[in-house]
N, C-alpha and C positions, 0 to 999 in steps of 0.2 A: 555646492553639491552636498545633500545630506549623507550622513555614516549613515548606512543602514550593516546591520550584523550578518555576519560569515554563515551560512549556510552551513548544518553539520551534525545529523543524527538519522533518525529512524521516523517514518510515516506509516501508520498501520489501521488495519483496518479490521474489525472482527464480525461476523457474520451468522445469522443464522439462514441465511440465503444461500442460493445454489449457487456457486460460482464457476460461470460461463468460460469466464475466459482474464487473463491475466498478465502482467510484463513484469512479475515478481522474478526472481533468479533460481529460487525454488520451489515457490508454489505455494498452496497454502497450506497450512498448519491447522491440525486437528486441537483445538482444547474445548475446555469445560464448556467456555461460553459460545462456544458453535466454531465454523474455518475463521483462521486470521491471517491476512494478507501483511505482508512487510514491507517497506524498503528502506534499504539506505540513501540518504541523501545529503547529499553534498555540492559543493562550489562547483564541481565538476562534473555534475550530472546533467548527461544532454536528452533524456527523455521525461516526462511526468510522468505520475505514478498510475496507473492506468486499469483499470477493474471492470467486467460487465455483471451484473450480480443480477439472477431472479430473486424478486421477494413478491410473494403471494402465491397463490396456485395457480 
């Protein structure tokens, strides 16, 4: 069976697109470079990190 490594940080996503809709815990976050989606992720995380994002007009 191969070792594969422990699952155990942050997935994020930054945006200059409209974002629809999200499974973030807080939402997203206003900075310089447009909205930024987060999660934490770990061994015991039972959903994916999940985003609908408009980009274009």
């Amino acid at each position: 069976m191969p070792n594969f490594p422990t699952m155990d940080g942050t997935f994020a996503i930054v945006t200059n697109g409209r974002i629809l809709a999200n499974n973030t815990d807080e939402g997203p976050a206003e900075t310089s470079g447009g909205s930024r989606l987060e999660w934490k992720i770990n061994q015991r995380t039972k959903r994916a990190p999940t985003a609908l994002i408009k980009l274009g007009s």
